[in-house]
N, C-alpha and C positions, 0 to 999 in steps of 0.2 A: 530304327523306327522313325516315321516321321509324324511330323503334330500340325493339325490345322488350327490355323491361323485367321483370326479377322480383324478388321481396324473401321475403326467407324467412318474415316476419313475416304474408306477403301472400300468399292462394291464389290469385287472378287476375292473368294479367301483362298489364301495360300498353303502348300503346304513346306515344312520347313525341319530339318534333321531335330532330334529331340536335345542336343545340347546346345540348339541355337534359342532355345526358346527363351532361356533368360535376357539377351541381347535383343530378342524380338519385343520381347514383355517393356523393355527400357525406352520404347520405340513408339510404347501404345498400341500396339499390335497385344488381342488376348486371345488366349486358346477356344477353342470350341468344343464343349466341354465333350467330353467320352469319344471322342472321335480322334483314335489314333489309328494309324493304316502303316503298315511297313513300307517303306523306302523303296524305291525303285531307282537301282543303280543305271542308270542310261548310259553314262560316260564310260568308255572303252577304258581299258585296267592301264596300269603304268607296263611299259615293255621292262620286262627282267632286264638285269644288266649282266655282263659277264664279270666271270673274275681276272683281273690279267695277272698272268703270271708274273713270279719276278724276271727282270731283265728286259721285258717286251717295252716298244713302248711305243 
C-alpha cells in the first residue's frame, strides 16, 4: 500500500510505500489523513536467474 504524503515546505504531495512513512515522518513530511491507495508497481520485476549445475561454469 502506499500513503500520501505532505510537507509544508512542499506544494505537491507525494505518495510513498507504507513502511517508508516512518523515515518520511523524521523528515517533516506528514500523512494525509484516511487516504491510503495501493501501490502501483511500474518497475519491470527482477529477471529469474538460472540454477547452474555443478561442474558448469
Amino acid at each position: 500500500m502506499a500513503v500520501r504524503m505532505r510537507h509544508d515546505g512542499v506544494e505537491q504531495e507525494i505518495e510513498v510505500a507504507e513502511i517508508s512513512v516512518t523515515t518520511y515522518e523524521r523528515s517533516g513530511w506528514k500523512v494525509v489523513d484516511g487516504d491510503q491507495v495501493p501501490a502501483t508497481d511500474d518497475a519491470p520485476a527482477a529477471p529469474k536467474t538460472r540454477r547452474r549445475e555443478t561442474g558448469e561454469n
